[in-house]
N, CA, C, O and CB atoms as a CASP TS submission, in Angstrom:
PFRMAT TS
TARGET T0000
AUTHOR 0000-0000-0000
METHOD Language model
MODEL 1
PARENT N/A
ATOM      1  N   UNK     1      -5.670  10.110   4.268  1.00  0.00           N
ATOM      2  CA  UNK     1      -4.658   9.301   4.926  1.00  0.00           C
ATOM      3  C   UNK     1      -3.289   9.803   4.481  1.00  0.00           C
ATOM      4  O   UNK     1      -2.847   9.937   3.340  1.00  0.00           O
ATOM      5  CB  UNK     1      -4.840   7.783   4.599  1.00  0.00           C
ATOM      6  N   UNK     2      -2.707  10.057   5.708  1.00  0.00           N
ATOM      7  CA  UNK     2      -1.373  10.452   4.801  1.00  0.00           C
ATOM      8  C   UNK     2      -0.048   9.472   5.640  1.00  0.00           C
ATOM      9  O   UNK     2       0.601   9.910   6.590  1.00  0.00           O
ATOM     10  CB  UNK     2      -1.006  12.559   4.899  1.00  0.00           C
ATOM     11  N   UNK     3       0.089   8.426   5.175  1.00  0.00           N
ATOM     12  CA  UNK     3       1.078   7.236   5.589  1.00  0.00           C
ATOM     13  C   UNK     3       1.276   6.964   4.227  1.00  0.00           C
ATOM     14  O   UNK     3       0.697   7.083   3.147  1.00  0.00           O
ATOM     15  CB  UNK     3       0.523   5.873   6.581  1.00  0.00           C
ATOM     16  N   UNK     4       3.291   6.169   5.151  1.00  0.00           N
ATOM     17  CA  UNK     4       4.050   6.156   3.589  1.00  0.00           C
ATOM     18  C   UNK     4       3.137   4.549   3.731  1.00  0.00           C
ATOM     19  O   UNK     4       2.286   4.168   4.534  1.00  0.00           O
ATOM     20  CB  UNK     4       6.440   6.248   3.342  1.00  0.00           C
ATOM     21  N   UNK     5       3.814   3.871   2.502  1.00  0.00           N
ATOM     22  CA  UNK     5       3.454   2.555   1.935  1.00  0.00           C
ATOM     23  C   UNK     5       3.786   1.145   3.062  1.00  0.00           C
ATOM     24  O   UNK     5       3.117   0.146   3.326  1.00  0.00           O
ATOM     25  CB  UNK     5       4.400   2.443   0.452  1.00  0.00           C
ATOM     26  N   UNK     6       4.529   1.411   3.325  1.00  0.00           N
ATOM     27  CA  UNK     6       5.170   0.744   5.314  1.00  0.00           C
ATOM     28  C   UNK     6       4.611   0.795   6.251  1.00  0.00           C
ATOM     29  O   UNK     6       4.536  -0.081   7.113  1.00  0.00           O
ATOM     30  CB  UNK     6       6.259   1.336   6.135  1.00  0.00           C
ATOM     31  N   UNK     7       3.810   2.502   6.233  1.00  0.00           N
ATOM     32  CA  UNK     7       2.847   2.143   7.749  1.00  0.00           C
ATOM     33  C   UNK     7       1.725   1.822   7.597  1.00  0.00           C
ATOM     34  O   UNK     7       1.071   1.230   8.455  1.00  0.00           O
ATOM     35  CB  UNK     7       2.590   3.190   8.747  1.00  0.00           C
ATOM     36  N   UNK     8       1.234   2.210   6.290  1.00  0.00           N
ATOM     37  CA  UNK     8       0.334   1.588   5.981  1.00  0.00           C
ATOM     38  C   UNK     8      -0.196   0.382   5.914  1.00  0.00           C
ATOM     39  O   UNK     8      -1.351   0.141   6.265  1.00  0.00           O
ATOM     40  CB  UNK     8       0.302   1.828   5.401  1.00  0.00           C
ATOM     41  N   UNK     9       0.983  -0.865   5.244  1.00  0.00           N
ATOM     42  CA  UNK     9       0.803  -2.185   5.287  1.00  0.00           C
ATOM     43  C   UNK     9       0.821  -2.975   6.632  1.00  0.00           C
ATOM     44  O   UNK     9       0.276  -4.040   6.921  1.00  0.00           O
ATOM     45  CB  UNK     9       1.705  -2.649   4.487  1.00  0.00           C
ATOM     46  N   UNK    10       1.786  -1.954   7.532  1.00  0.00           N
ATOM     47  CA  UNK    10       1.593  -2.566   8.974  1.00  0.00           C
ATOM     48  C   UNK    10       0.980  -2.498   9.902  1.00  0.00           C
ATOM     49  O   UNK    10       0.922  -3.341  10.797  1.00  0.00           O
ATOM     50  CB  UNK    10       2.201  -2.540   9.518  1.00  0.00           C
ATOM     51  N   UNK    11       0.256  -1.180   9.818  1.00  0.00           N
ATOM     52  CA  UNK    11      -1.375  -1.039  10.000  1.00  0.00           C
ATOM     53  C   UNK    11      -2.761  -2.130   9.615  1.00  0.00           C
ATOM     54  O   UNK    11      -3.749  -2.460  10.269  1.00  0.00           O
ATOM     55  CB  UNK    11      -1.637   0.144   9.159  1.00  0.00           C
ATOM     56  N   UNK    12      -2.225  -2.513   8.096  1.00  0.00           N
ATOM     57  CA  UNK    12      -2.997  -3.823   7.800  1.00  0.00           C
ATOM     58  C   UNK    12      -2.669  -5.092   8.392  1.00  0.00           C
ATOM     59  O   UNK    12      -3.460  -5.733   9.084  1.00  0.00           O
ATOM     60  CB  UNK    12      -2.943  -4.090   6.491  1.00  0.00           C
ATOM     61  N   UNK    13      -1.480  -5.455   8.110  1.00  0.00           N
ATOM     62  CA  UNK    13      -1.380  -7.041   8.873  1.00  0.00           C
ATOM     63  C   UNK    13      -1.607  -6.834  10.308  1.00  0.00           C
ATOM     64  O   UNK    13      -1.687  -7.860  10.984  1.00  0.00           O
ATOM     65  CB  UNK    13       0.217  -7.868   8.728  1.00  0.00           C
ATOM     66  N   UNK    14      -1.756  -5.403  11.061  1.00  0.00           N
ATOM     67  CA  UNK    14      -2.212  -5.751  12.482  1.00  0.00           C
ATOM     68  C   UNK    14      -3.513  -5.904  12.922  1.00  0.00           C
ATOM     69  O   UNK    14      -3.885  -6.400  13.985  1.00  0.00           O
ATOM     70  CB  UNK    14      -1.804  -4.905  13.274  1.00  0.00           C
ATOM     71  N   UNK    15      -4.558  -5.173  11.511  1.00  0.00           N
ATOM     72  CA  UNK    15      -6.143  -5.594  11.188  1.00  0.00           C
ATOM     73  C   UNK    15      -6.403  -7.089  10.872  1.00  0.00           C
ATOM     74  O   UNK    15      -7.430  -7.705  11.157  1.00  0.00           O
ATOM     75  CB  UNK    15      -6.699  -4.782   9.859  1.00  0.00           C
ATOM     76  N   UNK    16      -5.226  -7.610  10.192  1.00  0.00           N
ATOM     77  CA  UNK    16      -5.363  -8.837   9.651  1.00  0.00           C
ATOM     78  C   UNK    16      -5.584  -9.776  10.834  1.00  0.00           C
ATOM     79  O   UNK    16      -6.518 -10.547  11.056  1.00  0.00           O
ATOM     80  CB  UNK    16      -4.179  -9.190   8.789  1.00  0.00           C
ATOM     81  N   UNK    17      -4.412  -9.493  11.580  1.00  0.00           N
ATOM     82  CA  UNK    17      -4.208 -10.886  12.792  1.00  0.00           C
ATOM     83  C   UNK    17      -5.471 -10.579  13.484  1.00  0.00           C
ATOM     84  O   UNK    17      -6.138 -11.484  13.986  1.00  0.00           O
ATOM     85  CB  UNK    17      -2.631 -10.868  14.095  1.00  0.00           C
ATOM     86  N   UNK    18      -5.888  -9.146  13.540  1.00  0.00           N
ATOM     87  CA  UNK    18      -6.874  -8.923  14.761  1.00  0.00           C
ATOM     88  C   UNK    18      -8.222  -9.476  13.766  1.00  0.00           C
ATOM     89  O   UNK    18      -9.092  -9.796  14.576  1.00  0.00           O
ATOM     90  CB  UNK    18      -6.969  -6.967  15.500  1.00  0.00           C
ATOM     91  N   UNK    19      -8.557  -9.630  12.847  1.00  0.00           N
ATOM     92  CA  UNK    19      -9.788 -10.303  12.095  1.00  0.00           C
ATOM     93  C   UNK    19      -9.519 -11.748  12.180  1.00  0.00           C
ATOM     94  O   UNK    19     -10.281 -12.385  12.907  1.00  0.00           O
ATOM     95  CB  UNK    19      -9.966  -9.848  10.479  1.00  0.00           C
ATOM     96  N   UNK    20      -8.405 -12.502  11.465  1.00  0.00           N
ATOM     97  CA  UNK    20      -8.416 -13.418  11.849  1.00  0.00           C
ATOM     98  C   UNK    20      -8.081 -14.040  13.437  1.00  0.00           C
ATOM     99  O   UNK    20      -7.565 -15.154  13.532  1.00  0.00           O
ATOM    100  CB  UNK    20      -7.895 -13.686  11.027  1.00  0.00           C
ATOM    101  N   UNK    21      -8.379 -13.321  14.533  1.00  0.00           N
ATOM    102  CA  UNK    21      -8.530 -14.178  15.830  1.00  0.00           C
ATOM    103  C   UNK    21      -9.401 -14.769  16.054  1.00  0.00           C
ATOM    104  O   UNK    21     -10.307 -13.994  15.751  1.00  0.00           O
ATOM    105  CB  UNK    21      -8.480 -13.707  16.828  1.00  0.00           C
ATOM    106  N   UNK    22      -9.952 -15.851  16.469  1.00  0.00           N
ATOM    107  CA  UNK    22     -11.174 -16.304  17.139  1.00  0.00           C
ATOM    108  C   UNK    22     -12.099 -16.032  18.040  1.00  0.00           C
ATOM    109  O   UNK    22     -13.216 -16.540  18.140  1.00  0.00           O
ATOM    110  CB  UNK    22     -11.025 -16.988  17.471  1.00  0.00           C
ATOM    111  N   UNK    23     -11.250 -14.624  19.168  1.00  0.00           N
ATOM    112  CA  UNK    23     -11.249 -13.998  19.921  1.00  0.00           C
ATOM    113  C   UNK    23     -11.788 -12.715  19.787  1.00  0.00           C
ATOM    114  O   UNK    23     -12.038 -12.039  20.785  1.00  0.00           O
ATOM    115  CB  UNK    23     -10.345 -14.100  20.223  1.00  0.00           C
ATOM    116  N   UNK    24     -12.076 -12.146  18.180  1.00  0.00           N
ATOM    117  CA  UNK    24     -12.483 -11.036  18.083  1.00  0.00           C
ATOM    118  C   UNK    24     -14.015 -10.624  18.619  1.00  0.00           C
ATOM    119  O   UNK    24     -14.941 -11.420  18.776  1.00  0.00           O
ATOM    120  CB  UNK    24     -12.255 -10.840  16.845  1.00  0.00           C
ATOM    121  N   UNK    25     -14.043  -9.463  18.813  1.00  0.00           N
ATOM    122  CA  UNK    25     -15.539  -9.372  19.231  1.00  0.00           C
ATOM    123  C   UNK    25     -16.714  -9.078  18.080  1.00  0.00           C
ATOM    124  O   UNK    25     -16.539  -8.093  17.363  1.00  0.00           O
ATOM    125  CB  UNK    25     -15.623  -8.189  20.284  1.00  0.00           C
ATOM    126  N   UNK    26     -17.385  -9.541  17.966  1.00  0.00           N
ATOM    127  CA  UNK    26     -18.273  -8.933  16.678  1.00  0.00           C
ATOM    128  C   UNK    26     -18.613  -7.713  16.603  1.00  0.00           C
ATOM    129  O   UNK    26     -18.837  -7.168  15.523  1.00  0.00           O
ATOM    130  CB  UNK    26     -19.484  -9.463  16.498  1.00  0.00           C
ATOM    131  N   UNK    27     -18.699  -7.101  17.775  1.00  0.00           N
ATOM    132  CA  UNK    27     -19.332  -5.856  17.794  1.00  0.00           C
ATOM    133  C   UNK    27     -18.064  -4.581  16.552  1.00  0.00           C
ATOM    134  O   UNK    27     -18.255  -3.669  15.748  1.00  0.00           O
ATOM    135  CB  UNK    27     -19.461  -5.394  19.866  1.00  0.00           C
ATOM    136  N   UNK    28     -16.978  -5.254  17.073  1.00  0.00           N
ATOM    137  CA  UNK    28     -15.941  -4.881  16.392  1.00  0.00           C
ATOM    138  C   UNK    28     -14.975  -5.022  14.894  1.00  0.00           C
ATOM    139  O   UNK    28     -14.045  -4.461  14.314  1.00  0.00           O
ATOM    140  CB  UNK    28     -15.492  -5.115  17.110  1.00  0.00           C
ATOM    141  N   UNK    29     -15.938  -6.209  14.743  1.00  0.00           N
ATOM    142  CA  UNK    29     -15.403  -7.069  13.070  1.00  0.00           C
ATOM    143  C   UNK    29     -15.755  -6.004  12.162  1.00  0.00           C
ATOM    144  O   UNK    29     -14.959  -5.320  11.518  1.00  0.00           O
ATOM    145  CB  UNK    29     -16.402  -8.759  12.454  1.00  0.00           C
ATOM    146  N   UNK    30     -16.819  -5.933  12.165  1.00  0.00           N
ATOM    147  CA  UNK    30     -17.459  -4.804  10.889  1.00  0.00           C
ATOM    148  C   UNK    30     -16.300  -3.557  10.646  1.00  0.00           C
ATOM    149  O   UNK    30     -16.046  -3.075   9.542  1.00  0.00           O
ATOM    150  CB  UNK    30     -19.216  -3.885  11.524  1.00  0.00           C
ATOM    151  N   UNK    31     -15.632  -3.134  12.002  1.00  0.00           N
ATOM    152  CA  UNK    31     -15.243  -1.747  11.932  1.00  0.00           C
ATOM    153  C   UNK    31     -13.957  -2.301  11.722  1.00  0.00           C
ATOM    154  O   UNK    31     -13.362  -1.613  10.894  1.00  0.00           O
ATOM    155  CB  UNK    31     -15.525  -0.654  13.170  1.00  0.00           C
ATOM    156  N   UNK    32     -13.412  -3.068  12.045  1.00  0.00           N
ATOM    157  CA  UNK    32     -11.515  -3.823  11.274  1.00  0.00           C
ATOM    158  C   UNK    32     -11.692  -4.074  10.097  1.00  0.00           C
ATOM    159  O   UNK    32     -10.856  -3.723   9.264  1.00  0.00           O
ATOM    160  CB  UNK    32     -10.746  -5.497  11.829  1.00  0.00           C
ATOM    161  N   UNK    33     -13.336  -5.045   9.592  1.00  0.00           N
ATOM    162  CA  UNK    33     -12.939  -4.490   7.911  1.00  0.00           C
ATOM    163  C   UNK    33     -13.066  -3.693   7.134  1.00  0.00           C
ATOM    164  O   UNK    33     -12.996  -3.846   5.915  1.00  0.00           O
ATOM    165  CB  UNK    33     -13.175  -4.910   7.150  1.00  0.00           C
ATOM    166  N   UNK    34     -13.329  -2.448   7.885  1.00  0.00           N
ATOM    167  CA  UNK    34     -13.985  -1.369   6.740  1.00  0.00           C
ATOM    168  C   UNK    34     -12.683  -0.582   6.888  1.00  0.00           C
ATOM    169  O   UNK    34     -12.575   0.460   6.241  1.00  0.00           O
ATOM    170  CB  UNK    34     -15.680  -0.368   7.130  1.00  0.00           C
ATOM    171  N   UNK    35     -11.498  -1.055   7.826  1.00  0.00           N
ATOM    172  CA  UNK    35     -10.536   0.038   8.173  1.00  0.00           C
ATOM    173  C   UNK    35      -9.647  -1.114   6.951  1.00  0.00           C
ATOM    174  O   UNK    35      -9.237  -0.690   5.871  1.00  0.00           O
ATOM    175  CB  UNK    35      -9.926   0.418  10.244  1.00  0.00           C
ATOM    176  N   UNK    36      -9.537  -2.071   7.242  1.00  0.00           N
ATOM    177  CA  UNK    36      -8.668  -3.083   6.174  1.00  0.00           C
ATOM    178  C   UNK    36      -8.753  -2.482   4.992  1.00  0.00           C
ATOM    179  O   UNK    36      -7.953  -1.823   4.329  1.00  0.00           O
ATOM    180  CB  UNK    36      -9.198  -4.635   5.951  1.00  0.00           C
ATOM    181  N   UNK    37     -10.215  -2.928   4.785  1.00  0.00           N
ATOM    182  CA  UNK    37     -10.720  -2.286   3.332  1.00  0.00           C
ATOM    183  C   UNK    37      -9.642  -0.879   2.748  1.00  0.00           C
ATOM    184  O   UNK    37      -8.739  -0.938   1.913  1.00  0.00           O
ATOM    185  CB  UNK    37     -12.561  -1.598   3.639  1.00  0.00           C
ATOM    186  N   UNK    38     -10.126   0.299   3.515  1.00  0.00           N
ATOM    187  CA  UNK    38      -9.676   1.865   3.690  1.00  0.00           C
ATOM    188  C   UNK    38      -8.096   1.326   3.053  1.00  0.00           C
ATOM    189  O   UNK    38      -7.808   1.521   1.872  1.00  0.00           O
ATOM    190  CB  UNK    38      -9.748   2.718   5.718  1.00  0.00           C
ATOM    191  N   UNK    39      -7.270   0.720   3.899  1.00  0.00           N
ATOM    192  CA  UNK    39      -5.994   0.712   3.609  1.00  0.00           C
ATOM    193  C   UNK    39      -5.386  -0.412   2.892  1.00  0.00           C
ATOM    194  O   UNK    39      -4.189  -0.694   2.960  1.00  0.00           O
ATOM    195  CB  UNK    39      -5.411   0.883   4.665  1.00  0.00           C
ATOM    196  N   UNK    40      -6.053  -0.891   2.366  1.00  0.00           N
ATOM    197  CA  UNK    40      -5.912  -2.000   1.189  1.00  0.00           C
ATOM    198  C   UNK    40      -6.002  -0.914  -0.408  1.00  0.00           C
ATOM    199  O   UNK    40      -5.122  -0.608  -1.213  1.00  0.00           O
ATOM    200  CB  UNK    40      -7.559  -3.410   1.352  1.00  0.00           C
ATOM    201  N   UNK    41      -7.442  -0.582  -0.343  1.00  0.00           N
ATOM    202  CA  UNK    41      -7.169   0.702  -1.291  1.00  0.00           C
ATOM    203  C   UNK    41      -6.234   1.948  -1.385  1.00  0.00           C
ATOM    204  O   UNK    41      -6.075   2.629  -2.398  1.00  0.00           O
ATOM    205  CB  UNK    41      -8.137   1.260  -1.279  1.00  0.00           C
ATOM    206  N   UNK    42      -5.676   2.128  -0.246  1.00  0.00           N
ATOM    207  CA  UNK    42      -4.747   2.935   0.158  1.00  0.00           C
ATOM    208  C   UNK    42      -3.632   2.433  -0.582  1.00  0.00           C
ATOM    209  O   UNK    42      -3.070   2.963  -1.540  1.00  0.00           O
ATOM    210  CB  UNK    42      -4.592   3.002   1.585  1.00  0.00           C
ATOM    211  N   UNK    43      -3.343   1.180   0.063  1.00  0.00           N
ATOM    212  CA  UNK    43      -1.479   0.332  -0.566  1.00  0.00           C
ATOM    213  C   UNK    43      -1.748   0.215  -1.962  1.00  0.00           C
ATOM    214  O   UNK    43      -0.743   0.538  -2.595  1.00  0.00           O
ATOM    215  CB  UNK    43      -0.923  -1.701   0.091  1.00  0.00           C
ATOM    216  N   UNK    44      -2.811  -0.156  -2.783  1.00  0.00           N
ATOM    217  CA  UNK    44      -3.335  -0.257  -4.085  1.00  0.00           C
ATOM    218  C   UNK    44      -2.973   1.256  -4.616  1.00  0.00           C
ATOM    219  O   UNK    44      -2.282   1.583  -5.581  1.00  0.00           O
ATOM    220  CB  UNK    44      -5.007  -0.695  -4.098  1.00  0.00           C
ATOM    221  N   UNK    45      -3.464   1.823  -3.947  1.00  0.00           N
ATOM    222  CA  UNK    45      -3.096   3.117  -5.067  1.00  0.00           C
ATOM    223  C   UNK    45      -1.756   3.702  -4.640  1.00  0.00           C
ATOM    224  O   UNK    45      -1.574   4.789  -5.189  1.00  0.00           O
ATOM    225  CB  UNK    45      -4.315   4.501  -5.049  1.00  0.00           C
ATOM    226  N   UNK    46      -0.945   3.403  -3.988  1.00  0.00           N
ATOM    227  CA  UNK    46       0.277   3.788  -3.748  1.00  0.00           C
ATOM    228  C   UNK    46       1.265   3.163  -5.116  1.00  0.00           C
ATOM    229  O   UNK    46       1.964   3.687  -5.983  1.00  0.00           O
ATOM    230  CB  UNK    46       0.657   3.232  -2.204  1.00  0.00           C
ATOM    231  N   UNK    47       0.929   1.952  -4.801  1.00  0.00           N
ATOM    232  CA  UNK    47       1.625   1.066  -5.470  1.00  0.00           C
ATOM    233  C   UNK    47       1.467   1.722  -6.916  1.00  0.00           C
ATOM    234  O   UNK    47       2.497   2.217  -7.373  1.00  0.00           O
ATOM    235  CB  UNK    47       1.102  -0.440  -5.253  1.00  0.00           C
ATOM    236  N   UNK    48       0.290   1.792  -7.711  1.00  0.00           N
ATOM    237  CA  UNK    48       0.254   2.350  -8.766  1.00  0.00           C
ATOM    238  C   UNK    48       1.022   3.503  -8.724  1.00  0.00           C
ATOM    239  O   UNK    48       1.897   3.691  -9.569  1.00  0.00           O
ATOM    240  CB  UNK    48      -0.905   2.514  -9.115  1.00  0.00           C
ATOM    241  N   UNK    49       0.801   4.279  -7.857  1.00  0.00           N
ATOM    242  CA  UNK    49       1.633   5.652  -8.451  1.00  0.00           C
ATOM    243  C   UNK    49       3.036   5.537  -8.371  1.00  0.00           C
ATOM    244  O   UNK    49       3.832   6.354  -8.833  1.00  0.00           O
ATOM    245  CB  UNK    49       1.323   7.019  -7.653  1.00  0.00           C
ATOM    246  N   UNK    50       3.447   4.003  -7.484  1.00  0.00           N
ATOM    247  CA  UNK    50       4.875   4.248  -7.830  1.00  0.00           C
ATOM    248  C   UNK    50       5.550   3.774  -8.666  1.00  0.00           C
ATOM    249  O   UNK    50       6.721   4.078  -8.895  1.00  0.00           O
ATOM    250  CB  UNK    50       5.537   4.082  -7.083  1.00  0.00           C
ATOM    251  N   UNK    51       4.719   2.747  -9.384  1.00  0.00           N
ATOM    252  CA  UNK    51       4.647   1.872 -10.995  1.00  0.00           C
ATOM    253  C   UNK    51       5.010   2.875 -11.997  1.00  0.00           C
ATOM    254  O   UNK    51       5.911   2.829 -12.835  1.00  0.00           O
ATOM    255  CB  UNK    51       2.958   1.216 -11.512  1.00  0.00           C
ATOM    256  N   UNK    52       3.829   4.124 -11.675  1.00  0.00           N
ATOM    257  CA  UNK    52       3.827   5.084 -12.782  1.00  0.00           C
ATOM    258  C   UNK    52       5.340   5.538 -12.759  1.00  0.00           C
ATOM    259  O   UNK    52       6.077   5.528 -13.745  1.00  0.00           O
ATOM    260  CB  UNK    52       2.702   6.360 -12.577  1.00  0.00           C
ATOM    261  N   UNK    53       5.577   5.809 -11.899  1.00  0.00           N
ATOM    262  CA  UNK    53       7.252   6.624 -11.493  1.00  0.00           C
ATOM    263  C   UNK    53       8.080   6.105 -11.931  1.00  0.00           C
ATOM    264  O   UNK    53       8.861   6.776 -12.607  1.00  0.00           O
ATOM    265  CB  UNK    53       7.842   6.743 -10.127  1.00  0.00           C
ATOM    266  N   UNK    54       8.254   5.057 -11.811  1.00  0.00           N
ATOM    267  CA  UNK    54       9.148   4.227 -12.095  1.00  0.00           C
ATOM    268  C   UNK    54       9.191   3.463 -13.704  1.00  0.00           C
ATOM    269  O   UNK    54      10.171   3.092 -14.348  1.00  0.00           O
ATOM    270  CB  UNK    54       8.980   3.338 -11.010  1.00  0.00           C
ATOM    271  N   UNK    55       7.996   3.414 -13.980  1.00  0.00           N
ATOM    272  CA  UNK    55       8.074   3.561 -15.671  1.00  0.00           C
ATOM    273  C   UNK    55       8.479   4.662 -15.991  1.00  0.00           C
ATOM    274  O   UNK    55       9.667   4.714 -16.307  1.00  0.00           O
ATOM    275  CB  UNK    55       6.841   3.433 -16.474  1.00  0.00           C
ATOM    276  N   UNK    56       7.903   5.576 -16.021  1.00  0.00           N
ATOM    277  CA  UNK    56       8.527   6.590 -16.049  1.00  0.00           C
ATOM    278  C   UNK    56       9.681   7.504 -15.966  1.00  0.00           C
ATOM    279  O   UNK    56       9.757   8.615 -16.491  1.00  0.00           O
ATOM    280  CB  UNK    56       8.194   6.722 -15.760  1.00  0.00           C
ATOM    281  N   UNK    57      10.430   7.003 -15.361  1.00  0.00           N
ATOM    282  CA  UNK    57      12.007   6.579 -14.583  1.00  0.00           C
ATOM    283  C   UNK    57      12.796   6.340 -15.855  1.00  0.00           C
ATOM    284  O   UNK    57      13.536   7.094 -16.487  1.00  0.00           O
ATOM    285  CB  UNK    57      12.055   4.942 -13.430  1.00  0.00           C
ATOM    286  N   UNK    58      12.352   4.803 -16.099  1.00  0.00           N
ATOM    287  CA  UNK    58      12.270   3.698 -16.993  1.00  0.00           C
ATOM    288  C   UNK    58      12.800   4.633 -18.619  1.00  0.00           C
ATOM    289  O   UNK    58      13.828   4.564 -19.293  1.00  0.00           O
ATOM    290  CB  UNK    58      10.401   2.918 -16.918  1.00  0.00           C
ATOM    291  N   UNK    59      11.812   5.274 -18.726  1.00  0.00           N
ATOM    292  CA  UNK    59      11.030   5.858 -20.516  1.00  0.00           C
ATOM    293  C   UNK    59      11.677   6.813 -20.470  1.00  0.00           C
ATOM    294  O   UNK    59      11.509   7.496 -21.480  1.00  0.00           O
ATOM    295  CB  UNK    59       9.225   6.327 -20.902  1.00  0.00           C
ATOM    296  N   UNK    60      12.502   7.311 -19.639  1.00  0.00           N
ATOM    297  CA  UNK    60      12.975   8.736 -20.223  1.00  0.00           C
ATOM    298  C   UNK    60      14.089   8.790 -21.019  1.00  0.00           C
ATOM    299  O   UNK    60      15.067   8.314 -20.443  1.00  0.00           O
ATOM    300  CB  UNK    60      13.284   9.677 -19.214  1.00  0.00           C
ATOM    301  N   UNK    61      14.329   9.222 -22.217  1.00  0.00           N
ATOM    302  CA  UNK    61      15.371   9.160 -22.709  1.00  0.00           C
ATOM    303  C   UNK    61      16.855   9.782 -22.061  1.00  0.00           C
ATOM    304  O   UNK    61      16.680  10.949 -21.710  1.00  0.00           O
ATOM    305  CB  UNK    61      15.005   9.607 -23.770  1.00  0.00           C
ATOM    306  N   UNK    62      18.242   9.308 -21.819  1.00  0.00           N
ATOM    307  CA  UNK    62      19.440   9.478 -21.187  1.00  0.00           C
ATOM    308  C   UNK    62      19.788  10.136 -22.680  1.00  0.00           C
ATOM    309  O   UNK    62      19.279   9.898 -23.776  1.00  0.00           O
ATOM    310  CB  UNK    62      20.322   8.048 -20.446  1.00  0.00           C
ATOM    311  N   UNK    63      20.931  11.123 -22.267  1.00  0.00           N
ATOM    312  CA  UNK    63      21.258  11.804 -23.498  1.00  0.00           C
ATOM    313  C   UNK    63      22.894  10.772 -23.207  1.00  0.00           C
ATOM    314  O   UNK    63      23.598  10.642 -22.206  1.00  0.00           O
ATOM    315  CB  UNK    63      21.184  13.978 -23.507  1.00  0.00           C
ATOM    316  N   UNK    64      22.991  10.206 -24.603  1.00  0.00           N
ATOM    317  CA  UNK    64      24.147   9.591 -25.625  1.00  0.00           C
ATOM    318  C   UNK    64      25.336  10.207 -24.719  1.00  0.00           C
ATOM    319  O   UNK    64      25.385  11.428 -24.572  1.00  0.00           O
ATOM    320  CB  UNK    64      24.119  10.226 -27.536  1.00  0.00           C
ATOM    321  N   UNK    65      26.261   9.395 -24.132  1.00  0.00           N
ATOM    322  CA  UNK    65      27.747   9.491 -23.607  1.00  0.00           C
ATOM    323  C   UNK    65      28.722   9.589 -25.149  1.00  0.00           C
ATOM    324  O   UNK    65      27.910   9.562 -26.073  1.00  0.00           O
ATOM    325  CB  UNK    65      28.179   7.861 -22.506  1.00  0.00           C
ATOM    326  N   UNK    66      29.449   9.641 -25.424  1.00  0.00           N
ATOM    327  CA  UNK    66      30.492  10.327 -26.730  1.00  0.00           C
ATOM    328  C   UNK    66      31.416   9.105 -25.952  1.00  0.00           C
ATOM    329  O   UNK    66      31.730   8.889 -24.782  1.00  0.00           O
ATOM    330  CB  UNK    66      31.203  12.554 -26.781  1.00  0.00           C
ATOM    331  N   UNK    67      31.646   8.496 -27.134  1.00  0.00           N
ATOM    332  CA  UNK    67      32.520   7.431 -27.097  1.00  0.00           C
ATOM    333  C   UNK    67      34.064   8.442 -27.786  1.00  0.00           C
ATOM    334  O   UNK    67      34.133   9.021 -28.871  1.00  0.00           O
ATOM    335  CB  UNK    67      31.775   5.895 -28.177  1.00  0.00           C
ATOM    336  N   UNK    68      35.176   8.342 -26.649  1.00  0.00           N
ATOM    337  CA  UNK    68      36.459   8.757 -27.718  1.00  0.00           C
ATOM    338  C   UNK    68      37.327   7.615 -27.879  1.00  0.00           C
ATOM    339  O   UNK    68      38.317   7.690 -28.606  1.00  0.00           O
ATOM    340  CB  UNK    68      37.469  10.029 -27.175  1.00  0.00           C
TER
END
């Protein structure tokens, strides 16, 4: 999969509304949650790697400004 973190999630809430309809077809439920699923783990591991970054970001030491 190669989507940023945005199309991804909006890809999901449009699985979402379409699972939760009343209207859905069964033949079709199975295959919206295995795609949910897909991009739920998708936003999950995005998210981590951008945690990592951003700690990381975070931890790096800035070299000392000289006060005159």
């Amino acid at each position: 999969m190669n989507l940023t973190y945005n199309e991804a999630y909006q890809k999901l809430s449009k699985l979402v509304d379409q699972i939760e309809d009343d209207k859905i077809q069964l033949d079709t439920l199975a295959d919206k949650v295995k795609q949910a699923k897909e991009l739920i783990d998708y936003c999950e591991t995005k998210l981590r790697f951008i945690d990592n970054d951003v700690t990381a970001a975070l931890s790096e030491k800035k070299p000392k400004k000289k006060i005159k």
